[in-house]
Biopython code that builds the backbone (N, CA, C, O; Angstrom):
import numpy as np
from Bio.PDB.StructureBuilder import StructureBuilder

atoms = [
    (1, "UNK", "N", (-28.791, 49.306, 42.620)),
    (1, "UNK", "CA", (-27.521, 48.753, 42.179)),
    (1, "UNK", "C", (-27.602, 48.425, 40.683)),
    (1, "UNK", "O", (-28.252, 49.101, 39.885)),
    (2, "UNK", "N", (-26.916, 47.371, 40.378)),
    (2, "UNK", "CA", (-27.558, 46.505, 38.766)),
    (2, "UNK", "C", (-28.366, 46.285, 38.803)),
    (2, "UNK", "O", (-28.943, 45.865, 39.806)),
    (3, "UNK", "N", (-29.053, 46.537, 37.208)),
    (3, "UNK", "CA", (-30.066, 45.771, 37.042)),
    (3, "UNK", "C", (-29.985, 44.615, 36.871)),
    (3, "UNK", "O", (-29.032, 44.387, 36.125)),
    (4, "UNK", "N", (-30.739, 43.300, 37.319)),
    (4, "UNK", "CA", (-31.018, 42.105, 36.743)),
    (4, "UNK", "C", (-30.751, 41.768, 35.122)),
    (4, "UNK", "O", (-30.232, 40.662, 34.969)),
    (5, "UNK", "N", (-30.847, 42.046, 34.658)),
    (5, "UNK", "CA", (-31.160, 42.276, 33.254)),
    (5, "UNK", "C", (-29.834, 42.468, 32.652)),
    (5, "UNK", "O", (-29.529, 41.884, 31.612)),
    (6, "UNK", "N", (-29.147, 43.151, 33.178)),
    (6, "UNK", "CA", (-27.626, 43.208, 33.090)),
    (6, "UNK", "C", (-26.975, 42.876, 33.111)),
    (6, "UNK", "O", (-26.196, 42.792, 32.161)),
    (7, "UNK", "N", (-26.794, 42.380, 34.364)),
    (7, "UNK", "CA", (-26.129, 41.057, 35.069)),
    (7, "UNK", "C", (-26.409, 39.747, 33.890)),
    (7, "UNK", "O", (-25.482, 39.168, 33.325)),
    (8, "UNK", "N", (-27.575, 39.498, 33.712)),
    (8, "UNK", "CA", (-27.908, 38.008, 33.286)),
    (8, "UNK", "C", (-27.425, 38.670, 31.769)),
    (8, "UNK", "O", (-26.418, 38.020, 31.487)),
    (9, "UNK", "N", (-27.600, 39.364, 30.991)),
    (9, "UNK", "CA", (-26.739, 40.043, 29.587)),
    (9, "UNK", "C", (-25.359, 39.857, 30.012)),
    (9, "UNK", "O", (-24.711, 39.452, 29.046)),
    (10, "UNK", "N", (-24.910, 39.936, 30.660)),
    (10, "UNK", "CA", (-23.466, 39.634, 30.531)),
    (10, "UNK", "C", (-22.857, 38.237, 30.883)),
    (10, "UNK", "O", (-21.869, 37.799, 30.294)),
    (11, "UNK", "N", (-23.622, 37.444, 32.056)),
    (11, "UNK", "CA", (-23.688, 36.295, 31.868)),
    (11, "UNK", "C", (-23.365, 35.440, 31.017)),
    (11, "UNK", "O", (-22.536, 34.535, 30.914)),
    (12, "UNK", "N", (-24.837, 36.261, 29.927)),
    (12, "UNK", "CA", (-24.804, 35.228, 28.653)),
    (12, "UNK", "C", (-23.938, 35.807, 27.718)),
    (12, "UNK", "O", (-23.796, 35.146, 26.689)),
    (13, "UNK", "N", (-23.331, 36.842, 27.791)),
    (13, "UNK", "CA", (-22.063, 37.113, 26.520)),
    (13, "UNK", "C", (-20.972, 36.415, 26.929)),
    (13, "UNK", "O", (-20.183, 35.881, 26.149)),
    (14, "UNK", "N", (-20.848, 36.380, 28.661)),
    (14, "UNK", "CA", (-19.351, 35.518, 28.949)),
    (14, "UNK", "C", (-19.706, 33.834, 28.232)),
    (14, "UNK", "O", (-18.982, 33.260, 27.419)),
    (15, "UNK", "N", (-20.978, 33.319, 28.793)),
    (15, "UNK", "CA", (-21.338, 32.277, 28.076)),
    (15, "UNK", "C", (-20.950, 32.057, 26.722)),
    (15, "UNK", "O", (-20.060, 31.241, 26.480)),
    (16, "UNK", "N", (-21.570, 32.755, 25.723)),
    (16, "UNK", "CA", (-21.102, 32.278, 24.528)),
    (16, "UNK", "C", (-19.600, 32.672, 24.206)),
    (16, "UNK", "O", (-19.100, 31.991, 23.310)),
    (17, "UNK", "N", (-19.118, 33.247, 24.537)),
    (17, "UNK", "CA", (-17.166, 34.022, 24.577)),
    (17, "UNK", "C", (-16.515, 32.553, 24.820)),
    (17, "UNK", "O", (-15.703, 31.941, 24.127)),
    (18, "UNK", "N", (-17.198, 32.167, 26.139)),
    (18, "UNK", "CA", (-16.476, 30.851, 26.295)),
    (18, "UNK", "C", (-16.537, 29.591, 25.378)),
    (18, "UNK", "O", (-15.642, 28.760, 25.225)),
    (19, "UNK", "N", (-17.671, 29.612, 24.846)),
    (19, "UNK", "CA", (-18.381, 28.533, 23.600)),
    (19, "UNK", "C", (-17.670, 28.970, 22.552)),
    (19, "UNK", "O", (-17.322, 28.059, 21.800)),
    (20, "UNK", "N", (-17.279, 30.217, 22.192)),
    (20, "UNK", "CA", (-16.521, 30.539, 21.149)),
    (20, "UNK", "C", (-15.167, 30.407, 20.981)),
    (20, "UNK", "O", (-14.562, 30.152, 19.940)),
    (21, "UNK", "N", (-14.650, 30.641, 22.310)),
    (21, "UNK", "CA", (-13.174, 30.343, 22.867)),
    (21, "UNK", "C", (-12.862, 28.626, 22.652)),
    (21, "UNK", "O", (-11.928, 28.254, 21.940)),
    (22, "UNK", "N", (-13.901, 27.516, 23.467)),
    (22, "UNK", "CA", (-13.499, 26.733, 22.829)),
    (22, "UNK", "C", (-13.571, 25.709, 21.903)),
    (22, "UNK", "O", (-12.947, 24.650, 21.839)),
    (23, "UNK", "N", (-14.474, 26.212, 21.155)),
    (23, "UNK", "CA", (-14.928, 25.399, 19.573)),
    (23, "UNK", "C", (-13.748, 26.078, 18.995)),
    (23, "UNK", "O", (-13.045, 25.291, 18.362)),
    (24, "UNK", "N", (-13.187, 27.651, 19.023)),
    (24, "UNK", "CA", (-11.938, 27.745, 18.103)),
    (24, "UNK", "C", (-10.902, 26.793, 18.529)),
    (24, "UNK", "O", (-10.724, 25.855, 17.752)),
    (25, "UNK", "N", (-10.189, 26.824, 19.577)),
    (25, "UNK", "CA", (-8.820, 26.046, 20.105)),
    (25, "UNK", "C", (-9.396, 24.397, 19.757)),
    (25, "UNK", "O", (-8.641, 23.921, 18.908)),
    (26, "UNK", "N", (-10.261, 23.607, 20.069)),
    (26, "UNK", "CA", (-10.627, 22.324, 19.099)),
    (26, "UNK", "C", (-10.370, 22.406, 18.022)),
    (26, "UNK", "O", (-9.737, 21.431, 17.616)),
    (27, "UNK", "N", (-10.595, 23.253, 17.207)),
    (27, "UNK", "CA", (-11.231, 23.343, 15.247)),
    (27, "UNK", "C", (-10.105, 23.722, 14.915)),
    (27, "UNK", "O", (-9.954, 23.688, 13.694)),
    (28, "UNK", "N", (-8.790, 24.253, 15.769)),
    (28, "UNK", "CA", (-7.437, 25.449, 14.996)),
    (28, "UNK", "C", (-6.420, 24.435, 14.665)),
    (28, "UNK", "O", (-5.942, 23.533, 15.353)),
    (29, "UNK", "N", (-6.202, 24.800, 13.434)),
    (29, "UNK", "CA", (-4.754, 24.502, 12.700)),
    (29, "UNK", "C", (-3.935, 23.794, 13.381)),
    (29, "UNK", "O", (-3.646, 24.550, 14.309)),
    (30, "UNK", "N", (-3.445, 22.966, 13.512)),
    (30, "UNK", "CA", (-1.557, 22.565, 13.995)),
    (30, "UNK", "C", (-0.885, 23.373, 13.529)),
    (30, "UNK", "O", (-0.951, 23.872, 12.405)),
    (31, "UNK", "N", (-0.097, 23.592, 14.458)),
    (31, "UNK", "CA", (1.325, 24.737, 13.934)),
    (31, "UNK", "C", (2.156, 24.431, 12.873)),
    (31, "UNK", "O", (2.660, 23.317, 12.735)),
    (32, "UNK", "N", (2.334, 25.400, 12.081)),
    (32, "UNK", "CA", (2.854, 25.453, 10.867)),
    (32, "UNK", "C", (4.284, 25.070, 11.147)),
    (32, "UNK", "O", (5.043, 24.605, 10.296)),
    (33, "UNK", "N", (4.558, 25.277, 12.270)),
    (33, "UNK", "CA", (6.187, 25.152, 12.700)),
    (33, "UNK", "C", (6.740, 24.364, 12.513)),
    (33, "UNK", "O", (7.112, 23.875, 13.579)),
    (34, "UNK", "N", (7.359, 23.439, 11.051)),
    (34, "UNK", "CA", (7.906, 22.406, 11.157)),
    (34, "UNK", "C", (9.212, 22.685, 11.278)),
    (34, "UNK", "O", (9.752, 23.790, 11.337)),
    (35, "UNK", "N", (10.041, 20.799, 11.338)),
    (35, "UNK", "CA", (11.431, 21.210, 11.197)),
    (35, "UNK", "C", (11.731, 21.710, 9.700)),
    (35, "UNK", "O", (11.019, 21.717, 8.696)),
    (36, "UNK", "N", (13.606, 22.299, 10.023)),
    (36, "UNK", "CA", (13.789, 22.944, 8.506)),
    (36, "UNK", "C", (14.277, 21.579, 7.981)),
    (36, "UNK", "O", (14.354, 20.487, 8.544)),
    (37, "UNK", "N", (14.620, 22.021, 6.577)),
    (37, "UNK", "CA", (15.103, 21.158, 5.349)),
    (37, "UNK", "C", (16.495, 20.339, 5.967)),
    (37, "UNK", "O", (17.304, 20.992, 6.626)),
    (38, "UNK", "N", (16.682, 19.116, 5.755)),
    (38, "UNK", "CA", (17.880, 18.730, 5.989)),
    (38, "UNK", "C", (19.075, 18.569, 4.496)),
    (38, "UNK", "O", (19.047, 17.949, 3.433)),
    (39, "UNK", "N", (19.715, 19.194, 4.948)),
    (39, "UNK", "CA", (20.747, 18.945, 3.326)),
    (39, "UNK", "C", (21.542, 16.980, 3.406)),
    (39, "UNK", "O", (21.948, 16.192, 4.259)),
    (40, "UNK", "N", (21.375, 17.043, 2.058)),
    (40, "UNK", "CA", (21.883, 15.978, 1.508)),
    (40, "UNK", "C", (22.772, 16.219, 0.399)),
    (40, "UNK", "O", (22.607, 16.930, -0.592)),
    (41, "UNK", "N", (24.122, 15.219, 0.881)),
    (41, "UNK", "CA", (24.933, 15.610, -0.726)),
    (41, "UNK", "C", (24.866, 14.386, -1.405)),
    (41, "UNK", "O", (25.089, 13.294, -0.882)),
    (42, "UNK", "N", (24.537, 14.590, -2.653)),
    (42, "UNK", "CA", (24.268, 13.283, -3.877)),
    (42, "UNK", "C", (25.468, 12.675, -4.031)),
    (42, "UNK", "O", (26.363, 13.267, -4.634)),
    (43, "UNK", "N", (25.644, 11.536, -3.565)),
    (43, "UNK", "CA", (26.536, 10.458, -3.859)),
    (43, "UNK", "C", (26.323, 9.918, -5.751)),
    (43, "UNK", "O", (25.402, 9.818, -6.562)),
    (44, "UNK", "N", (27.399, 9.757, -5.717)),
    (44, "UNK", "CA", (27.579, 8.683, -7.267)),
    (44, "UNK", "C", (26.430, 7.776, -7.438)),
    (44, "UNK", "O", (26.217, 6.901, -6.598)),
    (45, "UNK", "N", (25.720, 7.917, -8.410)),
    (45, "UNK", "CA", (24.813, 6.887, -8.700)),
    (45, "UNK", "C", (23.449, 6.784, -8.059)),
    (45, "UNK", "O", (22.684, 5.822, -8.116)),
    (46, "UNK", "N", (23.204, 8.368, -7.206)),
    (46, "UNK", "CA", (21.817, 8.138, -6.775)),
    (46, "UNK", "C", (21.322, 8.724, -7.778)),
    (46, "UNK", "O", (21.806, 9.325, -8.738)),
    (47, "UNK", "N", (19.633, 8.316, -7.220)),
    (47, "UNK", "CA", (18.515, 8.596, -8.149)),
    (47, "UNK", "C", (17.761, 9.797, -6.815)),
    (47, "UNK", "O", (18.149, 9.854, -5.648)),
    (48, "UNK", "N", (16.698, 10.593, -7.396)),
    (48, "UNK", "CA", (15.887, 11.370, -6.753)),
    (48, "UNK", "C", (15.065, 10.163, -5.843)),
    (48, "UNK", "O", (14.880, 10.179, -4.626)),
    (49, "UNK", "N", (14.642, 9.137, -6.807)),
    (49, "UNK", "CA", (13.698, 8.013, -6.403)),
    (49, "UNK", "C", (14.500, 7.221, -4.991)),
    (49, "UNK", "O", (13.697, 6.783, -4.167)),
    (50, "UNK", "N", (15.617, 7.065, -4.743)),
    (50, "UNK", "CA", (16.381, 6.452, -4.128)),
    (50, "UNK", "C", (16.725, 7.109, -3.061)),
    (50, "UNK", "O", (17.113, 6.636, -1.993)),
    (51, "UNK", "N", (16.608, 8.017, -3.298)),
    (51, "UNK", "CA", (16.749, 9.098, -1.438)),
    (51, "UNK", "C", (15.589, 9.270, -1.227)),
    (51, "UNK", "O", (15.621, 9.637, -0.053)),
    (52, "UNK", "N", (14.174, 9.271, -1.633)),
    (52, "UNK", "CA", (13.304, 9.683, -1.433)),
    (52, "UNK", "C", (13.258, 8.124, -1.053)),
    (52, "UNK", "O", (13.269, 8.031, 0.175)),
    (53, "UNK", "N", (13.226, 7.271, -1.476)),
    (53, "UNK", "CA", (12.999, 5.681, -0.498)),
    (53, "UNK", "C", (14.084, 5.583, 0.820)),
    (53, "UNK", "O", (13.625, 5.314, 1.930)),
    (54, "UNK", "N", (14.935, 5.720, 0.713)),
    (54, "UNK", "CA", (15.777, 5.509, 1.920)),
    (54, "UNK", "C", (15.505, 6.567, 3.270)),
    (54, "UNK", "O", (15.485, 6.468, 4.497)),
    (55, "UNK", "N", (15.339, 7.481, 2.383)),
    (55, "UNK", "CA", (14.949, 9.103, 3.661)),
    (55, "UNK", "C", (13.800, 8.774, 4.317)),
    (55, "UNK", "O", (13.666, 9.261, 5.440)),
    (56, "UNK", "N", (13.047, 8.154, 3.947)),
    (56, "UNK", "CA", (11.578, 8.431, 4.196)),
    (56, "UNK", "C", (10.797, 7.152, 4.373)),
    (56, "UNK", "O", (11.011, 6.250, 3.562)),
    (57, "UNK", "N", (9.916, 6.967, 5.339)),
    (57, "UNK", "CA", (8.982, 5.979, 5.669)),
    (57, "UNK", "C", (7.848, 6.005, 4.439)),
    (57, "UNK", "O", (7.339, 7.087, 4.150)),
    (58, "UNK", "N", (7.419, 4.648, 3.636)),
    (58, "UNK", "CA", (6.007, 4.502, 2.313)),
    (58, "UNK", "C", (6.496, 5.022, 1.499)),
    (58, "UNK", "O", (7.669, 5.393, 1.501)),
    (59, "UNK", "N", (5.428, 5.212, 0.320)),
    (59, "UNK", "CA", (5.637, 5.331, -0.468)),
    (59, "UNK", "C", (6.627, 6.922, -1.435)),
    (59, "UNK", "O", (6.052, 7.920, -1.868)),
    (60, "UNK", "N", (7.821, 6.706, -1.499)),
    (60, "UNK", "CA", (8.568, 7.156, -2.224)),
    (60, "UNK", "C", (7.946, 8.714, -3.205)),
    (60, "UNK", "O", (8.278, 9.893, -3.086)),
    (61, "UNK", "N", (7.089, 8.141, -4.007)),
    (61, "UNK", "CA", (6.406, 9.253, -4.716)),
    (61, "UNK", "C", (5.534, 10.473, -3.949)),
    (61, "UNK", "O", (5.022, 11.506, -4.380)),
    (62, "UNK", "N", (5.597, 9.950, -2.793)),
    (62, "UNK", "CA", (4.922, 11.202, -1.364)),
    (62, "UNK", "C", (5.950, 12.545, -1.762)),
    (62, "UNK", "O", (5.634, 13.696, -2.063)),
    (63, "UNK", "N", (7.222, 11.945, -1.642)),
    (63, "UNK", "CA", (8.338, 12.550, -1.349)),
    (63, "UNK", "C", (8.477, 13.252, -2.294)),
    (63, "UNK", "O", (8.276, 14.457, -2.139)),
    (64, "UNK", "N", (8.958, 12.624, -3.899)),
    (64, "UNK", "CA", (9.370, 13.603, -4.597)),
    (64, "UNK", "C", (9.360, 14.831, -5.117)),
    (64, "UNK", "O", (10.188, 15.666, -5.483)),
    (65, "UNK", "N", (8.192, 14.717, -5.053)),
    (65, "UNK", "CA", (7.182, 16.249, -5.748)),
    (65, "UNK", "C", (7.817, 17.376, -4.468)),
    (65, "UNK", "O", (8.186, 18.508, -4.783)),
    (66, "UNK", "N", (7.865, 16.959, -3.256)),
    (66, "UNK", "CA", (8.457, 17.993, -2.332)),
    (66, "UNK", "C", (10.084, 18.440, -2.527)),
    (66, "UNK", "O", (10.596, 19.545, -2.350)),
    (67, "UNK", "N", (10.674, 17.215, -2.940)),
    (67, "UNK", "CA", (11.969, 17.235, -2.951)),
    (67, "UNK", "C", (12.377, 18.222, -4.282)),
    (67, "UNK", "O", (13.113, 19.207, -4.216)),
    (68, "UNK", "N", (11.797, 17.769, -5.343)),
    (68, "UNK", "CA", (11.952, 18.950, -6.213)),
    (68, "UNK", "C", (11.608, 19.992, -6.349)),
    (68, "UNK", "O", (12.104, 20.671, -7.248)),
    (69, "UNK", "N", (10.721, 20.458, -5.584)),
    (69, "UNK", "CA", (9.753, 22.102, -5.598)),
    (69, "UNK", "C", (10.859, 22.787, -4.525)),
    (69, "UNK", "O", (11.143, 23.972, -4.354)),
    (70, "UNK", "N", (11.418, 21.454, -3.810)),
    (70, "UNK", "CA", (12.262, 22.698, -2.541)),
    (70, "UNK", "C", (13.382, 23.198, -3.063)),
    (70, "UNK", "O", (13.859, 24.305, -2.810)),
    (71, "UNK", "N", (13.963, 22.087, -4.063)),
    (71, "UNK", "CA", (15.698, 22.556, -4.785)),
    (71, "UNK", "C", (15.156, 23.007, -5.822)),
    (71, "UNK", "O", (15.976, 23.392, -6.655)),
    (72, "UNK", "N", (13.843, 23.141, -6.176)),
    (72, "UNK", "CA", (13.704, 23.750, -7.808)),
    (72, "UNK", "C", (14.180, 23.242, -9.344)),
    (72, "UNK", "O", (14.470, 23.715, -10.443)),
    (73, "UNK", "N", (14.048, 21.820, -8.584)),
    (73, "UNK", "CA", (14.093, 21.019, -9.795)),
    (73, "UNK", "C", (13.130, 20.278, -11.467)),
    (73, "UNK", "O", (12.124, 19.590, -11.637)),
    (74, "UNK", "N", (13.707, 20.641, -11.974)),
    (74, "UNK", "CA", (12.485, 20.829, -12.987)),
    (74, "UNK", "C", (13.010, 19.112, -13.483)),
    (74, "UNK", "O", (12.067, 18.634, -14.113)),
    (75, "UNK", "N", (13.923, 18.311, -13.413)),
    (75, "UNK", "CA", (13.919, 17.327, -14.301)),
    (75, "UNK", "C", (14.495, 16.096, -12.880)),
    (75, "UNK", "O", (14.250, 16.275, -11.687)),
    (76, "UNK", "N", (15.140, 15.113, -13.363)),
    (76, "UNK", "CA", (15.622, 14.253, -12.436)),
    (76, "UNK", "C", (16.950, 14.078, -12.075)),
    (76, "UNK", "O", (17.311, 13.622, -10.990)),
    (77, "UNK", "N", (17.859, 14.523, -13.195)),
    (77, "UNK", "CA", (19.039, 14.259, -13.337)),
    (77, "UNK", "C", (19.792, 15.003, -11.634)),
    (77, "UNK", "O", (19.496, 16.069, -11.093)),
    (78, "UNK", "N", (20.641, 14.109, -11.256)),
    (78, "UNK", "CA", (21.203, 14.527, -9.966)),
    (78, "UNK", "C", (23.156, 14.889, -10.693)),
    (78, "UNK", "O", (23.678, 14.545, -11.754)),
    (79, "UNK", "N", (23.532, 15.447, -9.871)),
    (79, "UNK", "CA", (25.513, 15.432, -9.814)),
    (79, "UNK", "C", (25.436, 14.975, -8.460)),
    (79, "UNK", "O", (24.683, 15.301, -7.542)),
    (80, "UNK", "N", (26.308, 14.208, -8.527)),
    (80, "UNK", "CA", (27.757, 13.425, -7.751)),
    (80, "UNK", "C", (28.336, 14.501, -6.684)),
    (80, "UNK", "O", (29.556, 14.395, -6.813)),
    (81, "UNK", "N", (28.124, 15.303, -5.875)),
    (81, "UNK", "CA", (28.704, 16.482, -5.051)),
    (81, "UNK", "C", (27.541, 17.306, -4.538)),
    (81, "UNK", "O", (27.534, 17.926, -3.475)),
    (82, "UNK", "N", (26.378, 17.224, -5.586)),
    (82, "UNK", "CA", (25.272, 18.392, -5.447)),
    (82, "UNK", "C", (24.676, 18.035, -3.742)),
    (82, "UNK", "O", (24.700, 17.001, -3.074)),
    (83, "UNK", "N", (24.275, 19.115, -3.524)),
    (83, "UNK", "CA", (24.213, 19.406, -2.187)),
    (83, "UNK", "C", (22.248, 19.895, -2.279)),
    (83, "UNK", "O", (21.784, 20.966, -2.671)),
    (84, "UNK", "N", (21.416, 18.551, -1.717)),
    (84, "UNK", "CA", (20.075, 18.641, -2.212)),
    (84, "UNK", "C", (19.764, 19.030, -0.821)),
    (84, "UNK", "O", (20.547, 18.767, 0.091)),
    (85, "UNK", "N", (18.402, 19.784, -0.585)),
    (85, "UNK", "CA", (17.562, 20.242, 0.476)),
    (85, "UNK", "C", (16.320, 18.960, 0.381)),
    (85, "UNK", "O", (15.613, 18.680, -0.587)),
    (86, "UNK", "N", (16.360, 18.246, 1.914)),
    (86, "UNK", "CA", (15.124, 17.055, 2.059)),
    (86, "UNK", "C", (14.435, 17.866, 3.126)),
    (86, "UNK", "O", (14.984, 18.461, 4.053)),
    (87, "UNK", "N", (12.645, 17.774, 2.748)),
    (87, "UNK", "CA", (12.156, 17.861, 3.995)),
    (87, "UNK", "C", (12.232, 17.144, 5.051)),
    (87, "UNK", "O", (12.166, 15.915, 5.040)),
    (88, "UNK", "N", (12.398, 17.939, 6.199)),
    (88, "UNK", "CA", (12.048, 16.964, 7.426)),
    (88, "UNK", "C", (10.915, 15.938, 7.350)),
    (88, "UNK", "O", (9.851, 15.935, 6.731)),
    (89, "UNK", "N", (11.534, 15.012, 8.239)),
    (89, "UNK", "CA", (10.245, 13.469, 8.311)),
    (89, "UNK", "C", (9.612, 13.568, 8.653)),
    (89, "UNK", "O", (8.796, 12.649, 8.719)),
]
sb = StructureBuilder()
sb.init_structure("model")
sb.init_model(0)
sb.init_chain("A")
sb.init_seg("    ")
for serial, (resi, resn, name, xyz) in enumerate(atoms, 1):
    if name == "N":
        sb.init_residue(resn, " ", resi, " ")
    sb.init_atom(name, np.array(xyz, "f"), 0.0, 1.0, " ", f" {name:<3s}", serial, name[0])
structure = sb.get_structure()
């Protein structure tokens, strides 16, 4: 029939397959899948700093750097109508 030898060789490949199987699923990434952007329209008199405190749980400056890379904002100045993209919380 089989050899011994065979049998116990495959054994030990299912063995380590499985050791490999699950040290990856422990060690892997969280899903990239977040929620999308929520739009915000700039009221009179906000600041970037001021939606990024009200939107968001701590510290404020977490936020901004995201808030401007997503609308492509190079400075601070907001309009009164503008229609801003916030990351999800």
């Amino acid at each position: 029939m089989f050899d011994i030898r065979i049998i116990r060789s495959l054994g030990l490949l299912l063995a380590v397959l499985a050791l490999v199987i699950a040290i990856g699923l422990r060690t892997a990434p969280e899903s990239d899948a977040t929620a999308p952007p929520v739009a915000y329209t700039v009221q009179p008199g906000d600041t970037l700093w001021e939606i990024a405190d009200r939107t968001y749980a701590g510290d404020p400056r977490d936020r901004l750097g995201e808030i401007r890379a997503l609308n492509d904002l190079e400075g601070s100045t907001l309009q009164a109508g503008q229609t801003l993209l916030l990351p999800a919380a």
